[in-house]
DOSE-15596 format. One line per 3 residues: number of its first residue (from 0); their letters; for each residue x negated, z negated, y negated of N, C-alpha, C, O, CB. Coordinates in steps of 0.2 Angstrom, whole numbers. Atoms other than C-alpha are relative to their C-alpha. Glycine has a CB too. Example, Ala and Ser with C-alpha at 12.3 -4.5 7.8 and 13.67 -1.06 7.14 Angstrom:
BEGIN
0) as) -4 0 6 -62 -39 22 -4 0 -6 -9 -3 -5 5 -6 0  4 1 6 -68 -36 5 4 -3 -5 1 -4 -11 -2 7 -2
This chain:
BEGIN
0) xxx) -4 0 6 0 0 0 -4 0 -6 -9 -4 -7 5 -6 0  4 -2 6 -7 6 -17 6 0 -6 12 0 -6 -3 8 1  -2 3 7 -3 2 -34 -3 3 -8 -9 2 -10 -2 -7 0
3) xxx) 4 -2 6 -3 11 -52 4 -3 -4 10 -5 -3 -1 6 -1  -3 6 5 1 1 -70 2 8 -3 0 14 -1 -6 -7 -5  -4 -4 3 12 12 -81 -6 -2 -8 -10 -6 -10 10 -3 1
6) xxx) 1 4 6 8 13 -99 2 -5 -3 0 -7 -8 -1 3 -4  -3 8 4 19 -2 -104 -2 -4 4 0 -10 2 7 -1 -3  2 2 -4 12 -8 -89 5 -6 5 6 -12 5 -5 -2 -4
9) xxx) -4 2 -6 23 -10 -74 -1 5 5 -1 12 5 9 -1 -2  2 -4 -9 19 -7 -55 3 4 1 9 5 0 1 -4 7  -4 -4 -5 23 6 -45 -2 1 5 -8 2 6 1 7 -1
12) xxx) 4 0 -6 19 6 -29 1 8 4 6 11 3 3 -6 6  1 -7 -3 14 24 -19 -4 -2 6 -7 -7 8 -5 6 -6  4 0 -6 6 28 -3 -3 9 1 -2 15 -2 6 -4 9
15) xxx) 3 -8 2 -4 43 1 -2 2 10 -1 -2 14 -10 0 -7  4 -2 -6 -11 52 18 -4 7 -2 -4 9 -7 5 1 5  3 -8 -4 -20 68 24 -6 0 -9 -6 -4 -14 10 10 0
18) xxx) 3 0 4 -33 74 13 1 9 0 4 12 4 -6 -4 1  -2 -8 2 -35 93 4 2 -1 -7 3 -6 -10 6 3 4  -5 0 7 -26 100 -12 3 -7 0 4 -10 5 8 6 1
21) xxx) -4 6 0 -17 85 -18 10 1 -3 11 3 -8 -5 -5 -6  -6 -2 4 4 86 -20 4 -6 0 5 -9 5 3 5 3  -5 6 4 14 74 -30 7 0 1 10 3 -3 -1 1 -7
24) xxx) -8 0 0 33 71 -23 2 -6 -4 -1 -12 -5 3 -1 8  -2 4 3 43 64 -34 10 -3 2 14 1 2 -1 5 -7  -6 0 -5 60 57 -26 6 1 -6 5 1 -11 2 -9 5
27) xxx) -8 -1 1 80 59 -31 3 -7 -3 1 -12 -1 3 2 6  -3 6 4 90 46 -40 3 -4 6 5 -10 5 5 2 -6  -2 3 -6 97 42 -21 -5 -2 3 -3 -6 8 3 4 5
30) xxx) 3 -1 -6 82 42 -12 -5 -7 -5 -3 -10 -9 -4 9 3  5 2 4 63 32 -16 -7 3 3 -8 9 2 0 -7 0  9 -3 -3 45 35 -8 2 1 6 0 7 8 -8 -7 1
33) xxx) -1 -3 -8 52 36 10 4 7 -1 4 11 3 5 -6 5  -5 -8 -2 64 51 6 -4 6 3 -3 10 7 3 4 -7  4 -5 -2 49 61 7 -2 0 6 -4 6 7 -6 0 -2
36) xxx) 5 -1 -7 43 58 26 0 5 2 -5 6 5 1 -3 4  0 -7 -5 49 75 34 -8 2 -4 -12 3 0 8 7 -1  3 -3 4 37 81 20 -8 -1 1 -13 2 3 3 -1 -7
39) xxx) 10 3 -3 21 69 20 -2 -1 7 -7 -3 8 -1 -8 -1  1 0 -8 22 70 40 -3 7 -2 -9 9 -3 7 -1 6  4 -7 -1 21 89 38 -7 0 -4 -12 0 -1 5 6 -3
42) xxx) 9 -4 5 7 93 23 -5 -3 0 -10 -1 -3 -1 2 -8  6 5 1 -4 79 25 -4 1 7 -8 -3 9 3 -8 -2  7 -3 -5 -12 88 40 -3 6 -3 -7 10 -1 2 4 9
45) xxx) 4 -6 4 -18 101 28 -2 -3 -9 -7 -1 -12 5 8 -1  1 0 7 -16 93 9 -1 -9 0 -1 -12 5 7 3 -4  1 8 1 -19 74 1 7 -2 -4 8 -3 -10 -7 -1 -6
48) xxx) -7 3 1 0 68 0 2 -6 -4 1 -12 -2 3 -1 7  -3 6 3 8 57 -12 5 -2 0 8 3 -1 -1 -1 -5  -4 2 2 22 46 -13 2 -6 -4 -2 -11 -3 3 1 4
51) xxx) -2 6 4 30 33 -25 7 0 -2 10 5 -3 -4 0 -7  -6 3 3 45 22 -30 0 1 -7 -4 -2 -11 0 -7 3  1 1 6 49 25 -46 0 -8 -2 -2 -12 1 5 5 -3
54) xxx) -1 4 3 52 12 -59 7 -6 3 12 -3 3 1 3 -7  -6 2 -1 65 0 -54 4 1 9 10 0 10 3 3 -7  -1 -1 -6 64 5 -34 -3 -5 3 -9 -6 0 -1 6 1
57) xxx) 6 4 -2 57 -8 -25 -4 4 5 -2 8 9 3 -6 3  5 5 2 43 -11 -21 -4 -1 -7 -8 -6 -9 -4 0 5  2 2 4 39 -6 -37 2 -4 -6 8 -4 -5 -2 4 0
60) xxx) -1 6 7 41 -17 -53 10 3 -2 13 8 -2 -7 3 -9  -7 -2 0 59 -19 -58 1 -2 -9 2 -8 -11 5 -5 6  -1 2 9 61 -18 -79 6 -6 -1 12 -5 2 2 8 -6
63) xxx) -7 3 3 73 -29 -85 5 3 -6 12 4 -6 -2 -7 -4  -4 -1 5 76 -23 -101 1 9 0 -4 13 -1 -5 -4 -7  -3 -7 1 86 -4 -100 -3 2 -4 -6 4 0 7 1 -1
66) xxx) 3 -6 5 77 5 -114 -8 1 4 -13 4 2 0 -2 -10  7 -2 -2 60 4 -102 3 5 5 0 6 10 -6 -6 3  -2 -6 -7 71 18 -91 1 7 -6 5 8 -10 10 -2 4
69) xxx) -2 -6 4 70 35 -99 -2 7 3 -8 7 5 -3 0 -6  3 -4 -3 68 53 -94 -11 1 -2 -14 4 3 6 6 -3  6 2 1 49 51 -103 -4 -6 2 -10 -7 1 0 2 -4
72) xxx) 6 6 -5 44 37 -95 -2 4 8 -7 4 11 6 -9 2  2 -3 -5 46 47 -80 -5 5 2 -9 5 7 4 1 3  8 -1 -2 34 57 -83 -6 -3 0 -10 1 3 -1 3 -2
75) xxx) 6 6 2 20 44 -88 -1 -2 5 -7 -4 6 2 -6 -5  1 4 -5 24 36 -74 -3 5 8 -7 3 12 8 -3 1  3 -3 -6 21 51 -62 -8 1 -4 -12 2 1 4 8 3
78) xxx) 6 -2 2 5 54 -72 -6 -7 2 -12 -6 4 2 2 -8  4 7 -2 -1 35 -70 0 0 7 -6 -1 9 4 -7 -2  2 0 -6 2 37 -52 -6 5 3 -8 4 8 6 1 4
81) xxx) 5 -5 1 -11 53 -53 -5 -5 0 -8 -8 5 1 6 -6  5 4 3 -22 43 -63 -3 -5 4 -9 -6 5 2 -2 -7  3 8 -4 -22 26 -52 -3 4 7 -8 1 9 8 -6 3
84) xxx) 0 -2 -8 -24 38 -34 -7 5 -5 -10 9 -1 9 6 6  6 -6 0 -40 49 -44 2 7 0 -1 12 2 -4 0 7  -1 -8 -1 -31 65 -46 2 2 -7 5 -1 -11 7 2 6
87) xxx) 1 -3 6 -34 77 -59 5 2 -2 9 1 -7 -4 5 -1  -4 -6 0 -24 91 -54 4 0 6 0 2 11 -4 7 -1  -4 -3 -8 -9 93 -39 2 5 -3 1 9 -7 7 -4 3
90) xxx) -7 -5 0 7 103 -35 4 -6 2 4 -10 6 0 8 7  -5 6 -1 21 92 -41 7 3 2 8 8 0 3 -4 -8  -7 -1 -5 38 93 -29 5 -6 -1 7 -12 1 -3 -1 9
93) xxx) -5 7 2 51 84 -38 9 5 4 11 11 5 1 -2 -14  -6 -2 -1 70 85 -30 6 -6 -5 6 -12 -7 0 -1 10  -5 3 6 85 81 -42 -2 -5 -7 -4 -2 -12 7 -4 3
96) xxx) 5 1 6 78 68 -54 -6 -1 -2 -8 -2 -7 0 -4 -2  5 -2 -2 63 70 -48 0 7 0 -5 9 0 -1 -2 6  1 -6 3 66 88 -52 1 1 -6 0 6 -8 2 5 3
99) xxx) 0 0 6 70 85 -69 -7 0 -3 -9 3 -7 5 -4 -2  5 2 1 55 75 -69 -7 6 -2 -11 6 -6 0 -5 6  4 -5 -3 45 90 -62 -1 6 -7 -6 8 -10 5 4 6
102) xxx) 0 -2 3 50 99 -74 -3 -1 -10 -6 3 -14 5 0 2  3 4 5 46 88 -90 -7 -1 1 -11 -3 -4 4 -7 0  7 2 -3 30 86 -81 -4 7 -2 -9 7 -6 0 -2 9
105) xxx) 4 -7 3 26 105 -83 0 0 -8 -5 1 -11 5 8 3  2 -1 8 29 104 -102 -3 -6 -4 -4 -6 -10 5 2 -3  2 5 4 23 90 -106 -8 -1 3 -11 -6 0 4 -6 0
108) xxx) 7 2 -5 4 89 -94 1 7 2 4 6 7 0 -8 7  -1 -7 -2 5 108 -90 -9 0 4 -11 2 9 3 6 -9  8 1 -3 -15 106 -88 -1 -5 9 -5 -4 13 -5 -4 -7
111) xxx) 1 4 -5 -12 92 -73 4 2 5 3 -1 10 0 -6 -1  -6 -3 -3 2 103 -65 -5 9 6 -6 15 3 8 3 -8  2 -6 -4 -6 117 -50 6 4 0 6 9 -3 -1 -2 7
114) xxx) -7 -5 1 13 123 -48 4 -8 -1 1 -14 -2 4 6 8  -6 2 0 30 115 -48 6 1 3 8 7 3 0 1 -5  -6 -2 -5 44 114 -37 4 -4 -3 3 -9 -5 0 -1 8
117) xxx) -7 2 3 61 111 -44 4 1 5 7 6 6 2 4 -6  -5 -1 -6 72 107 -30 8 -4 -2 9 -10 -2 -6 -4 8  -4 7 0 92 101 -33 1 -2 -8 5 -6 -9 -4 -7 4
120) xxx) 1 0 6 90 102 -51 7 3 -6 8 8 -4 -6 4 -1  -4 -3 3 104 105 -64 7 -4 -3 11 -1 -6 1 4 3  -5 4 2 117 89 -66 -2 -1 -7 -7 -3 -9 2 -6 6
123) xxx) -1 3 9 122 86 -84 -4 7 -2 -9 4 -5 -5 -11 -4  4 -6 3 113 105 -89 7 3 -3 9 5 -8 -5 5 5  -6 -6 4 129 113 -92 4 -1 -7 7 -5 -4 6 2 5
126) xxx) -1 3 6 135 110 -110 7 -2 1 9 -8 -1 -1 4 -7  -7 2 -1 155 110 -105 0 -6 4 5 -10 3 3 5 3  0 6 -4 151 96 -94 0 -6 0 3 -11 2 -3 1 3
129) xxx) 5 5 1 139 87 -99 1 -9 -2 -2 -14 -1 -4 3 -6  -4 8 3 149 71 -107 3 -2 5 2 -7 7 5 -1 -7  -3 2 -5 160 72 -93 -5 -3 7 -4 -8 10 5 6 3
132) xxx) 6 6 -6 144 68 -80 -4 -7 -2 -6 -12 1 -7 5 2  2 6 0 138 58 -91 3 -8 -3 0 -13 -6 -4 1 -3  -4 6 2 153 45 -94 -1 -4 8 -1 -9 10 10 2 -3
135) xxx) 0 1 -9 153 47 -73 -7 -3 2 -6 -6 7 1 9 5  6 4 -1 135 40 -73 0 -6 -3 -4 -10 0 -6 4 -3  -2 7 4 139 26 -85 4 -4 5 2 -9 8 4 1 -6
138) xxx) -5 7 -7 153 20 -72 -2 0 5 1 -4 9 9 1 3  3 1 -6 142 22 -58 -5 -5 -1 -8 -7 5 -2 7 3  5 4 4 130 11 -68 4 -6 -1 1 -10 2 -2 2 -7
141) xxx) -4 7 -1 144 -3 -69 1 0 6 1 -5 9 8 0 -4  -2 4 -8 148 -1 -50 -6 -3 2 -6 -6 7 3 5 7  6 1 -5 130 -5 -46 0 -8 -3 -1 -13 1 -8 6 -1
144) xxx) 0 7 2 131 -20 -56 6 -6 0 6 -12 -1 -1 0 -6  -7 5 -3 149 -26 -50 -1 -1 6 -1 -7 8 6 4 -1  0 0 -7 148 -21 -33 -5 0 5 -5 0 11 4 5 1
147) xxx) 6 -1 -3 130 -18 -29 -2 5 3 1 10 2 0 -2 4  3 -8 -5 120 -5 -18 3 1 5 6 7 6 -8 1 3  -1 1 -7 124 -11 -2 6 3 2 7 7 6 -1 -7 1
150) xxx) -7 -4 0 143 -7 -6 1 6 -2 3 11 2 5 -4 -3  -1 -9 5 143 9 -18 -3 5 7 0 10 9 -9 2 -10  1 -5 -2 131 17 -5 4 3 5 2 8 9 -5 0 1
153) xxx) -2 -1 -4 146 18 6 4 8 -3 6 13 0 3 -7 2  -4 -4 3 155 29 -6 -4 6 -2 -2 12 0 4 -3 -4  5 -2 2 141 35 -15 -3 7 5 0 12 3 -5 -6 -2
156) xxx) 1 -2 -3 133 44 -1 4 7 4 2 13 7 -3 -4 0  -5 -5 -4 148 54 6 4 4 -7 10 5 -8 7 -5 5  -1 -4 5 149 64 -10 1 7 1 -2 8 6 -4 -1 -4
159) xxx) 0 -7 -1 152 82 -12 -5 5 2 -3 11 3 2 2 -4  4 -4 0 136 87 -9 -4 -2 4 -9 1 6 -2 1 -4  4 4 -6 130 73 4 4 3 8 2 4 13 1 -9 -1
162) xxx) -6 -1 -7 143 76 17 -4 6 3 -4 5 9 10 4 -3  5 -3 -3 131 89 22 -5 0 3 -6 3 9 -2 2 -3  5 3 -4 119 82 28 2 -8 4 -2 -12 7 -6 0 -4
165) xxx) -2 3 -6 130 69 37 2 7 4 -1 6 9 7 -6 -1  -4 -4 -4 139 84 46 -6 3 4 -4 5 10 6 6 -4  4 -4 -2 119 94 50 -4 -7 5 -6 -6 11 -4 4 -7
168) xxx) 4 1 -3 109 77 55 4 -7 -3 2 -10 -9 -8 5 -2  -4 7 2 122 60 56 -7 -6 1 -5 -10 -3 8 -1 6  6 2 -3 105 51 62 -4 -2 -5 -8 -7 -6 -2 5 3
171) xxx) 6 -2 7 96 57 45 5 -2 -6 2 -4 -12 -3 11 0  -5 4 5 112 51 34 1 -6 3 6 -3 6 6 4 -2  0 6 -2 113 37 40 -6 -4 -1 -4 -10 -2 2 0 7
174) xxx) 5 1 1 96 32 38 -3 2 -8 -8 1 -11 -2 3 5  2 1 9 97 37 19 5 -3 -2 3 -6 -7 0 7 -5  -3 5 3 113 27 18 -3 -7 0 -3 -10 -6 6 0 3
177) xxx) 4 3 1 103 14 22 -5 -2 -5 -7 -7 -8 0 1 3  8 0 6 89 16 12 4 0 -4 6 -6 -3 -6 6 -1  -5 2 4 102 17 -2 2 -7 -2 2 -9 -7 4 3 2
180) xxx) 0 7 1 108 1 2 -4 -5 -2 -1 -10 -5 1 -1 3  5 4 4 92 -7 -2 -4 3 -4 -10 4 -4 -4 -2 4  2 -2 6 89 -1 -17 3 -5 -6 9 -4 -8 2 8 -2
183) xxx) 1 3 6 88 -13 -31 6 2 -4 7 8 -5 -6 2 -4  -4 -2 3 105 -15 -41 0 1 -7 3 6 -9 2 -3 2  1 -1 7 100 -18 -58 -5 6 -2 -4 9 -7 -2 -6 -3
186) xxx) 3 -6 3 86 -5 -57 4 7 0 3 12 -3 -7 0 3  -4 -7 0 98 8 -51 5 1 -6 6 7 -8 4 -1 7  -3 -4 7 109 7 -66 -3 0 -5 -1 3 -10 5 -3 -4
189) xxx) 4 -2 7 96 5 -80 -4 6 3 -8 9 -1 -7 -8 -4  1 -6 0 91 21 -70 5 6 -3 4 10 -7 -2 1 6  -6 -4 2 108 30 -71 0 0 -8 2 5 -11 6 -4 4
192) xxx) -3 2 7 111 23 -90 -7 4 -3 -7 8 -8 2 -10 -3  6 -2 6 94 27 -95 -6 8 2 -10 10 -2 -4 -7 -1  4 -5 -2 87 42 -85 6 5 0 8 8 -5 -4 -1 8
195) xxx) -5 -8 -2 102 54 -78 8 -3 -7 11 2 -9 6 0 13  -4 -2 3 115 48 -90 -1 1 -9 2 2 -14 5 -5 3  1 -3 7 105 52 -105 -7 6 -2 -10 7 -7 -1 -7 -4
198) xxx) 3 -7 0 94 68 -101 2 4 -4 8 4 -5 1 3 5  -2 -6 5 94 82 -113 2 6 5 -1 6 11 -7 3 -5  0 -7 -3 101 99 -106 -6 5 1 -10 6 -4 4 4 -3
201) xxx) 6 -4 1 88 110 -98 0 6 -4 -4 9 -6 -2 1 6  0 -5 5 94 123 -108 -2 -3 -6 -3 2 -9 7 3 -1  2 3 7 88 113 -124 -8 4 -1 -12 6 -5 0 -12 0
204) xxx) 8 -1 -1 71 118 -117 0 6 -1 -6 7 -3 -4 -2 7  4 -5 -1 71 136 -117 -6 3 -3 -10 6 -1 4 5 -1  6 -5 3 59 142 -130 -6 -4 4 -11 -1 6 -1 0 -10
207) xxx) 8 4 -3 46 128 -122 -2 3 8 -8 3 11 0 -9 1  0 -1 -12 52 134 -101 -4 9 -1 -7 12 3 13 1 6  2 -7 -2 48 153 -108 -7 0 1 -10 3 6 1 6 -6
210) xxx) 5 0 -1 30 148 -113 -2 -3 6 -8 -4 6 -3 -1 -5  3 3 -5 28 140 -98 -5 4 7 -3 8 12 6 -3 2  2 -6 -4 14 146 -89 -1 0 9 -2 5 12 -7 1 -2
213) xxx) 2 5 -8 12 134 -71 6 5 3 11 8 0 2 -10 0  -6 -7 -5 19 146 -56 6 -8 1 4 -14 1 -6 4 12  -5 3 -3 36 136 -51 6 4 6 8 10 6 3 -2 -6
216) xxx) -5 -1 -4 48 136 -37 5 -3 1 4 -8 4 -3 0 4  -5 3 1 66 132 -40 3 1 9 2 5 13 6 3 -7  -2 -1 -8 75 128 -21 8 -6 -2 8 -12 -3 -8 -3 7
219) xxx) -6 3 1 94 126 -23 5 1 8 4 6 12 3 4 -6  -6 2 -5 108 121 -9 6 6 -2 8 4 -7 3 -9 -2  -6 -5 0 122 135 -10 8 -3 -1 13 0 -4 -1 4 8
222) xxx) -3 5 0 133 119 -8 2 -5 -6 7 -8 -8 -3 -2 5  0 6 5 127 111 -23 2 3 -7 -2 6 -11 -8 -3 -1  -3 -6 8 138 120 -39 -3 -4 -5 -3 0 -10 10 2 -2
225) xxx) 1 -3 9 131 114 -54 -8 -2 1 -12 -5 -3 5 -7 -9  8 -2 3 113 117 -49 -1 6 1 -7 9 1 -6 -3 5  2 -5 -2 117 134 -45 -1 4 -7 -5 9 -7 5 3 4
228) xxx) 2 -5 7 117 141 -64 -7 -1 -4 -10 3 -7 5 -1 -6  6 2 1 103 130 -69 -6 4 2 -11 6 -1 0 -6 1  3 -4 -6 94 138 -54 -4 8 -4 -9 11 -6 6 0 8
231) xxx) -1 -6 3 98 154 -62 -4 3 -5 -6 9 -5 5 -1 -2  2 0 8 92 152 -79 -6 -4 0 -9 -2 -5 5 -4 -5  8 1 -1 74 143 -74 -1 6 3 -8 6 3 -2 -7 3
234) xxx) 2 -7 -4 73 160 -64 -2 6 -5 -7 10 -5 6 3 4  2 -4 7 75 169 -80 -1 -1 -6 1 1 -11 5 4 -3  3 4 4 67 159 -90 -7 -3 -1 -10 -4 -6 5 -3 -1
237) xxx) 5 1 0 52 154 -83 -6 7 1 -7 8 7 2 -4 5  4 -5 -3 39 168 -81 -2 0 7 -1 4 11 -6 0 -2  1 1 -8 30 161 -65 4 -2 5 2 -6 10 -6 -4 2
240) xxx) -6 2 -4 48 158 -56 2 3 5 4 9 3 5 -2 -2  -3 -2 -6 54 160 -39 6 -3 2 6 -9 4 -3 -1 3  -5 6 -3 70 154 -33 5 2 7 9 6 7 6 -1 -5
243) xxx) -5 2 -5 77 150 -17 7 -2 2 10 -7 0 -2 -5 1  -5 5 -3 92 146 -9 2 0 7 0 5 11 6 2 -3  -1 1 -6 98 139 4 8 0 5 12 -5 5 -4 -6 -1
246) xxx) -8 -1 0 115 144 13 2 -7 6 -1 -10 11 4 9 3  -3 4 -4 127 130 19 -3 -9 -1 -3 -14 2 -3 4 8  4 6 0 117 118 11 2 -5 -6 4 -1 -10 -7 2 0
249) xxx) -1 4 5 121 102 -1 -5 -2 -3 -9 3 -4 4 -4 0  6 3 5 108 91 -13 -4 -2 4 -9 1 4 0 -4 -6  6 4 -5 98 81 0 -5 6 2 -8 6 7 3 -3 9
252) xxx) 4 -7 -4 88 99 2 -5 -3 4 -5 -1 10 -3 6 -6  4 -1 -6 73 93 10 0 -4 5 -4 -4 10 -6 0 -1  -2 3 -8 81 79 22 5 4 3 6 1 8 4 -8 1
255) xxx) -7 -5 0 96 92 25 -3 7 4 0 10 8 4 2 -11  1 -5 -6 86 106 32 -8 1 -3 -10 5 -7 6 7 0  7 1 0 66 98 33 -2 7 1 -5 11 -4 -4 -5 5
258) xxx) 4 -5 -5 61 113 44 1 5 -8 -4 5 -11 4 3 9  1 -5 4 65 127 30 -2 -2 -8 -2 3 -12 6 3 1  4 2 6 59 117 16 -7 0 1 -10 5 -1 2 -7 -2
261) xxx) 8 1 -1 43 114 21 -2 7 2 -7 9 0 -2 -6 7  3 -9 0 41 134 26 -2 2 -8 -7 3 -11 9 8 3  2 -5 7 45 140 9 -6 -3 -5 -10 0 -8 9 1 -7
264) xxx) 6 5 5 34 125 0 -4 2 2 -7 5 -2 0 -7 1  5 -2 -3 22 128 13 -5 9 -3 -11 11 -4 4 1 7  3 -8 4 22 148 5 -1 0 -4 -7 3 -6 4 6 -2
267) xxx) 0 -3 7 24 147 -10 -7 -7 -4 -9 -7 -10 11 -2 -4  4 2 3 10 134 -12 -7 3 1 -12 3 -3 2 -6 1  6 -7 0 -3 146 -4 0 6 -2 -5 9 -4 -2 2 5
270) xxx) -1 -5 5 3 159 -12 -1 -1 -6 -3 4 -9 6 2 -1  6 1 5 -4 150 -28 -6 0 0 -10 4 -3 -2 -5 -2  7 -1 -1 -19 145 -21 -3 6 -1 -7 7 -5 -2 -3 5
273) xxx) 5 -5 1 -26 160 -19 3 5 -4 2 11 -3 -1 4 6  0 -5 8 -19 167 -37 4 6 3 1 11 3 -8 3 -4  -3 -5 -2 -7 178 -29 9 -1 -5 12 4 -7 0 -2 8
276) xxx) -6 1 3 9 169 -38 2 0 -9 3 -4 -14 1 -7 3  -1 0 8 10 177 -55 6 0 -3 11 0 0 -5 5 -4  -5 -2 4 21 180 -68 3 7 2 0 11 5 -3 0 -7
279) xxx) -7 -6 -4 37 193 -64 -3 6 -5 -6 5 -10 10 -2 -2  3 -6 0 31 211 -66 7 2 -4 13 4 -2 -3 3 8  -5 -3 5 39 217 -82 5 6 5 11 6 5 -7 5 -6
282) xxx) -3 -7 -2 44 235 -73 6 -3 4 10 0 6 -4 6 6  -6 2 -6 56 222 -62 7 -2 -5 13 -4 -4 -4 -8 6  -5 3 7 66 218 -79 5 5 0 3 11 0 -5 0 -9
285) xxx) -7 -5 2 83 226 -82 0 1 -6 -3 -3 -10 7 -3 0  0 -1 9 87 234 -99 7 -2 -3 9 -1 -8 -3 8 -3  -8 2 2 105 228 -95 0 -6 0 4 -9 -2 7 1 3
């Protein structure tokens, strides 16, 4: 067990394996350091694998006070976990707030980013929505403090986009309901209040996502509707972007179907390495 200080200086705890390239997973607002395992089992016979609990997950440090939760702390925080483990430069693999994270990470530390995977990405982006998800993140932020983890994740987890992966791998949901359940009540809503229910649209970003030069790889659920336009639009918006989808599939994308996550990740991250993954070939541009 390993340990990095934040800059306002609170723990996070991370673990690491395999040695190689080094890649940075960043987990989901459901998940924590263990979501990753299909992932760190696989690449850490070839790469140097990271995982960490964010802020307010246990085992790492749990803030008290809600304004140390914010979409820019999260990146600080994956950057501290870099900095504590010795790493200059990965390929960061964030899924849902962990792909927002990912994303924030490319424009803001664009030098310590190899690529970027944006997996699950896109709740609260759409402008018609956006207040309505985020009144729905607020009251999910009162149940965690009324009713707890232990209880919400009963409901929580059988959501429109989990039911998926109860129905593909009851075994593997069951084992994240769990995990769910021991997640930290108060840190789970000064996350909700202060991470997902107060996120800018990624559309706010475009002029910063055009110049963006880090290769990225968006990987969306076919299942998961309001990451499908987002998806969309970091496709046509990013220069070095690729995007995935996956049929039949909801947001848990890489517990929900490991095997074909780890292929395309697997491609698309040697397909950097050896400078193969550039920017989209003008001639491929519509003039409609």
């Amino acid at each position: 067990m390993s340990w990095a200080t934040t800059q306002d200086q609170y723990r996070l705890h991370y673990e690491e394996a395999g040695t190689g390239t080094p890649i940075l997973f960043v987990h989901e607002f459901a998940g924590d350091w263990r979501a990753w395992e299909p992932q760190m089992r696989h690449f850490s016979r070839r790469h140097r694998c990271i995982t960490y609990s964010a802020r307010g997950y246990p085992p790492s440090d749990i803030p008290q006070d809600g304004n140390a939760y914010s979409q820019a702390h999260a990146v600080q925080d994956a950057l501290a976990v870099m900095d504590a483990a010795g790493v200059d430069k990965a390929h960061i693999v964030g899924l849902s707030m962990g792909g927002f994270a990912t994303i924030h990470f490319g424009l803001t530390a664009p030098d310590r980013a190899l690529s970027l995977t944006v997996a699950g990405a896109g709740y609260a982006t759409e402008k018609s929505t956006q207040e309505h998800y985020r009144a729905l993140s607020r009251e999910t932020a009162r149940k965690f403090e009324t009713i707890g983890a232990k209880a919400l994740a009963e409901t929580y987890t059988l959501g429109t986009t989990r039911v998926q992966l109860q129905n593909k791998d009851p075994r593997g949901w069951l084992e994240f309901k769990t995990h769910f359940g021991e997640h930290d009540s108060l840190g789970s809503a000064h996350t909700m209040r202060g991470v997902q229910a107060s996120r800018p649209s990624i559309y706010d970003f475009e002029a910063q996502l055009r110049q963006l030069k880090v290769p990225m790889l968006v990987i969306n659920g076919d299942e998961d509707d309001q990451c499908l336009l987002p998806g969309l639009f970091l496709k046509k918006t990013v220069p070095a972007c690729g995007l995935l989808m996956l049929p039949k599939t909801g947001h848990t994308i890489n517990l929900e179907e490991p095997d074909w996550f780890n292929l395309f990740l697997a491609n698309f991250i040697a397909t950097v390495e050896a400078g193969r993954w550039g920017a989209r070939d003008p001639r491929s541009l519509s003039s409609h």
